[in-house]
N, C-alpha and C positions, 0 to 999 in steps of 0.2 A: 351692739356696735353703735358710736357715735357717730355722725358728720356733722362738722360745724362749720359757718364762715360766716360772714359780719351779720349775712340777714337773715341766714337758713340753718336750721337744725334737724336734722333725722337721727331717729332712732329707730334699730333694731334688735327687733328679739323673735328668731324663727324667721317665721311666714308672716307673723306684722310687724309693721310700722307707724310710725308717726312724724306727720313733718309742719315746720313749725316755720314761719318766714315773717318776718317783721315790715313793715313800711310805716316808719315810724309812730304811732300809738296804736296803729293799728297790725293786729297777728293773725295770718289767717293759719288755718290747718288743716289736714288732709290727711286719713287714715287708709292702707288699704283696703278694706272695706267699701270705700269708695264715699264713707262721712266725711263732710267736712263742716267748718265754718267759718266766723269772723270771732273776734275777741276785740275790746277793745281796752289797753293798758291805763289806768286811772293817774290822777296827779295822786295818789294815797300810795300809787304800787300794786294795786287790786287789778283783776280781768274781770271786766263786764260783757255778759252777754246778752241773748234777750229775755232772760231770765233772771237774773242780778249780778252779784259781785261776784268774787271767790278770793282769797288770797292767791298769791302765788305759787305758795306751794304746796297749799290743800290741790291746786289742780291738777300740779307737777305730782302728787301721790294717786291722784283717780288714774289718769293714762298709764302711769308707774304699773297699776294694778290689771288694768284692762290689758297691754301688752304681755303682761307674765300669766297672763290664765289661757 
């Protein structure tokens, strides 16, 4: 299940989720689990963290994966 609106997105599948909220460059996120963090969106398009880049939709496949297991 989606929810979406201009600065928030959740998704569900079961018992997790994932929720994704914009304020401009910056995405934070929020898992049941009670993970969270910051992301910050690149002038390239890329999500920085404090660890490096990632495309966007290499990362949009890792959460993809973590919620379906």
């Amino acid at each position: 299940m989606f929810e979406v609106d201009e600065v928030k997105i959740t998704v569900r599948h079961k018992e997790k989720w994932l929720r994704l909220e914009r304020n401009g460059a910056i995405v934070t996120w929020a898992r049941e689990n009670r993970k969270n963090g910051k992301l910050e969106i690149t002038e390239t398009g890329r999500l920085r963290n404090e660890v490096g880049e990632d495309e966007m939709d290499m990362a949009a496949e890792a959460w993809a994966r973590e919620l379906m297991r």
